[in-house]
C-alpha positions in Angstrom: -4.7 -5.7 26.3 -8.2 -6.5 27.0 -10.4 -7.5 24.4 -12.8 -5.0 23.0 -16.2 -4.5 25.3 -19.1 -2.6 26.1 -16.5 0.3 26.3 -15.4 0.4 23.2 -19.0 0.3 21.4 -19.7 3.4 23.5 -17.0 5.3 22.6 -17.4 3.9 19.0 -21.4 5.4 19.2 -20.1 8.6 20.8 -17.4 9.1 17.5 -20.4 8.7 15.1 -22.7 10.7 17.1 -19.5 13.6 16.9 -19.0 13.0 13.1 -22.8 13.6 13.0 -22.7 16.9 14.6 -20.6 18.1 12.6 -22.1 17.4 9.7 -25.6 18.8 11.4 -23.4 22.2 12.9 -20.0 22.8 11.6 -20.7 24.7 8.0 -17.1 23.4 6.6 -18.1 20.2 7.6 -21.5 20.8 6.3 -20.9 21.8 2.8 -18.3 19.1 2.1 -18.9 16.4 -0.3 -17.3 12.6 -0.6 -15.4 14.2 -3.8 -14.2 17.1 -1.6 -12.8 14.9 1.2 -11.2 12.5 -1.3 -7.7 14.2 -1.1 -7.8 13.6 2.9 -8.4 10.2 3.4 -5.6 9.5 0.8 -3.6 11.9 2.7 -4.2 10.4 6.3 -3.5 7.1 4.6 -0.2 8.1 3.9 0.3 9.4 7.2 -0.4 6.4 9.1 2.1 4.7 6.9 4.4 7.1 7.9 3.6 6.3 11.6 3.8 2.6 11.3 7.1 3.2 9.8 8.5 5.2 12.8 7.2 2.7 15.1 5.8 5.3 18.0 2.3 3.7 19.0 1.4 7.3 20.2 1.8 8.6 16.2 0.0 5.2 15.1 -3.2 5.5 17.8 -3.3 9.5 16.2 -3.1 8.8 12.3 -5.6 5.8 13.0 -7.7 7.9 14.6 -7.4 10.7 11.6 -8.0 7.7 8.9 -11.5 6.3 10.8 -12.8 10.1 10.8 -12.1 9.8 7.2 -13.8 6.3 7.2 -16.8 7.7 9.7 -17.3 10.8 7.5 -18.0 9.2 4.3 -20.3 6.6 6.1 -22.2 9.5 7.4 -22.8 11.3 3.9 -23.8 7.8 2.3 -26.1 8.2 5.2 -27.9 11.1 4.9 -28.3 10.2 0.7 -30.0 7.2 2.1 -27.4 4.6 0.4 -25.9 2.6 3.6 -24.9 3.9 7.3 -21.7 3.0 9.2 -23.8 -0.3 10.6 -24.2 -1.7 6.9 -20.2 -1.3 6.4 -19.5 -3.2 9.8 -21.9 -6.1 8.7 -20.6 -6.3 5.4 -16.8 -6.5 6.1 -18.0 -8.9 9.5 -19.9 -10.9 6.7 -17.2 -11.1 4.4 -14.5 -11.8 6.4 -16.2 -14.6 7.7 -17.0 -16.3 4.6 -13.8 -16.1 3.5 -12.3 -18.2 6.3 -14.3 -21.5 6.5 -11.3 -22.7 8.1 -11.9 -20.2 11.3 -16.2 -20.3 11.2 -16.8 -23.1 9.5 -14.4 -25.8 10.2 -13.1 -26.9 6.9 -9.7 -28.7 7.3 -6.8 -26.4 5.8 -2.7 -28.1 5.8 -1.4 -24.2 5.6 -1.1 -20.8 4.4 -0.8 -21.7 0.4 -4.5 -23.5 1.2 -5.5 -20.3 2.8 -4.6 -18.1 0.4 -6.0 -20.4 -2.4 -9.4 -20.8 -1.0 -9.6 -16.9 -0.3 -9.0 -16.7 -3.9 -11.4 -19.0 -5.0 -14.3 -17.6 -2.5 -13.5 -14.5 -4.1 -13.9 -15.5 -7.9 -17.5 -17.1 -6.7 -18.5 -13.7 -5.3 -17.6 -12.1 -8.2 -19.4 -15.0 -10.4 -22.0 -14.0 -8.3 -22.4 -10.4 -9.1 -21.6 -10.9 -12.9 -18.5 -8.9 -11.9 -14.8 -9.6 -13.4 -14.1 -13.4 -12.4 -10.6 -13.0 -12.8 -8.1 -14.2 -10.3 -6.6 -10.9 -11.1 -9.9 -8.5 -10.7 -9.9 -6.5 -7.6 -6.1 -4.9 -8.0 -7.1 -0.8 -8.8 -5.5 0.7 -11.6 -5.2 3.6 -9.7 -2.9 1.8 -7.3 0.8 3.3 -6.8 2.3 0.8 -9.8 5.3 -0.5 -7.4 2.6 -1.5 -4.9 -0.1 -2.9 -8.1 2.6 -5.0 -9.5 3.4 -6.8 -5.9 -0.8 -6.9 -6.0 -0.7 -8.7 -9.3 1.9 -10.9 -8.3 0.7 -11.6 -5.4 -2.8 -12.8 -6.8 -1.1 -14.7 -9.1 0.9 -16.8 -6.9 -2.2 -18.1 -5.3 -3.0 -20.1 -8.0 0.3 -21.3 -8.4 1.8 -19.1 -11.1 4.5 -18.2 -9.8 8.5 -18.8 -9.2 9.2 -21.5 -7.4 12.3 -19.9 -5.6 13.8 -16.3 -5.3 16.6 -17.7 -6.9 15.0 -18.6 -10.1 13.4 -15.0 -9.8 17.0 -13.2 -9.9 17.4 -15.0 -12.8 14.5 -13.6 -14.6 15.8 -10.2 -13.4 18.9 -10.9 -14.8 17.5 -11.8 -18.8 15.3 -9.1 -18.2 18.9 -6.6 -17.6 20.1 -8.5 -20.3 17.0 -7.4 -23.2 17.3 -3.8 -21.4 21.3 -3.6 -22.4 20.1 -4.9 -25.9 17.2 -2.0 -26.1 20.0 0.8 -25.0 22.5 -0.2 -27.2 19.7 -0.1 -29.9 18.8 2.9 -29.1 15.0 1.9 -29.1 13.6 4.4 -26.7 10.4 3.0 -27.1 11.8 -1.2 -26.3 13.8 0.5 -23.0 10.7 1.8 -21.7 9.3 -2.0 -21.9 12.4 -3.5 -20.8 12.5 -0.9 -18.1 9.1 -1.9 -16.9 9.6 -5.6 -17.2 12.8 -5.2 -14.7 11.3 -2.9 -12.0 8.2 -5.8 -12.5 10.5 -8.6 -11.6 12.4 -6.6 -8.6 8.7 -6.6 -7.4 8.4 -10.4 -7.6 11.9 -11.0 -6.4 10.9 -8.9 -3.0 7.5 -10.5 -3.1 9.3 -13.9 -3.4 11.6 -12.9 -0.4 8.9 -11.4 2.1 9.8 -8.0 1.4 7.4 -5.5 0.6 8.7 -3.6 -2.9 6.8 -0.7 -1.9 8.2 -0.4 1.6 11.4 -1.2 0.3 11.6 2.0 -2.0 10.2 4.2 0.3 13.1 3.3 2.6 15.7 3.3 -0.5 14.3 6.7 -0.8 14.3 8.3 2.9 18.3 6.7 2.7 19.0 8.9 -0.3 17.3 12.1 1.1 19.1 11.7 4.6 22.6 11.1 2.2 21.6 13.9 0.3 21.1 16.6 2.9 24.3 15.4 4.6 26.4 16.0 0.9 24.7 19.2 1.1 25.2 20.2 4.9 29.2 19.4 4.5 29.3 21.5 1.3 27.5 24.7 3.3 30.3 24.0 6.0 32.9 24.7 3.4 30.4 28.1 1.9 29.9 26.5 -0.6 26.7 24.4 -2.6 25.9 21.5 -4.8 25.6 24.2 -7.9 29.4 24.9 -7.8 30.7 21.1 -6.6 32.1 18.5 -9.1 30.9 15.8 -9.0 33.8 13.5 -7.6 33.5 16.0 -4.6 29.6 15.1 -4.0 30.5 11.5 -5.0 33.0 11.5 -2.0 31.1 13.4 0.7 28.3 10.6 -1.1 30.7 7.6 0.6 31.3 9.5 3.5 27.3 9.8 4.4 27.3 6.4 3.6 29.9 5.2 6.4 28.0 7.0 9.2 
């Protein structure tokens, strides 16, 4: 595809323009607040994952369409309090983007990704330095985050500056000890030590997919969809018979459970 033009910044003016008129002319638009929208844009978030997932560019181009209104909207409101307009958000991410990649704008010499990565980290802990914000290689990861998706974050920022696994292998072995003090907690009956132990194993899985290129969170979301399609399938068979999943044993679910799984 061609590279973004003169086109595109008109159409991108006419979307703001539209966002402002509704603001200025729509009263549901008019009366909501950043707070009110909040729900939405971590709604169409979602949804555009969903679309990436299915792979049909025509779902993608919507839900990315959906998520900038989101984007636009709360530019708009920052607007009209006088804090910052959509113009100050483009400069700042253009800005920062290219100070984090002296190897692209600046010309410094790089032998790879790891270098990437490191000096991205680096640039990072200055800006925060900066700012008197949270130095940490670590700052910047939201509590808030989904924890499956924090703990590949985490990880993640800590393997930039080397801490880190050298292999997957040597991950799957920490999985293992970690199985190992979980059996220990159980058979203890320490509910409080198999909630740690629990954590610490679901923590590794997320560095042992981290460590393998897989994304955890992806992962899980697929695990999931594979257990809801298997699901419905033990139930459909059981509603063929007139019966449900109330009144069947569980051997019978187990094997209709095998049977969903060699479709």
């Amino acid at each position: 595809m061609p590279r973004p033009g003169p086109d595109t910044a008109s159409s991108f003016l006419e979307l703001v323009e539209t966002v402002a008129t509704l603001r200025r002319d729509c009263p549901w638009d008019r009366e909501q607040t950043s707070k009110s929208i909040m729900p939405f844009l971590i709604e169409e978030t979602y949804e555009v994952l969903e679309a990436l997932e299915s792979e049909r560019p025509e779902e993608v181009r919507g839900e990315l369409g959906d998520l900038l209104l989101q984007i636009l909207l709360h530019a708009e409101m920052a607007a009209e309090r006088g804090d910052f307009d959509i113009r100050s958000v483009m400069d700042t991410v253009r800005e920062k983007m290219v100070r984090r990649h002296p190897h692209v704008f600046a010309g410094l010499e790089v032998a790879g990704m790891q270098e990437v990565l490191g000096n991205w980290s680096r640039i990072k802990a200055e800006e925060r330095r900066a700012k008197q914000e949270d130095p940490s290689v670590l700052a910047g990861v939201p509590p808030s985050l989904p924890a499956l998706l924090r703990a590949e974050r985490l990880g993640e920022k800590a393997a930039r500056v080397g801490f880190d696994w050298s292999t997957a292998r040597a991950v799957l072995d920490k999985v293992h000890e970690e199985l190992v003090e979980l059996d220990a907690a159980l058979e203890a009956e320490r509910v409080e030590d198999v909630e740690s132990e629990v954590g610490d194993c679901l923590f590794a899985l997320a560095s042992l997919a981290r460590k393998c290129g897989v994304s955890a969170e992806l992962a899980l979301r697929r695990a999931l969809d594979r257990f809801v399609d298997r699901f419905r399938f033990v139930e459909h068979e059981l509603e063929r018979q007139g019966r449900s999943a109330h009144d069947a044993s569980l051997e019978e679910m187990e094997a209709l459970w095998r049977q969903a799984k060699r479709r």
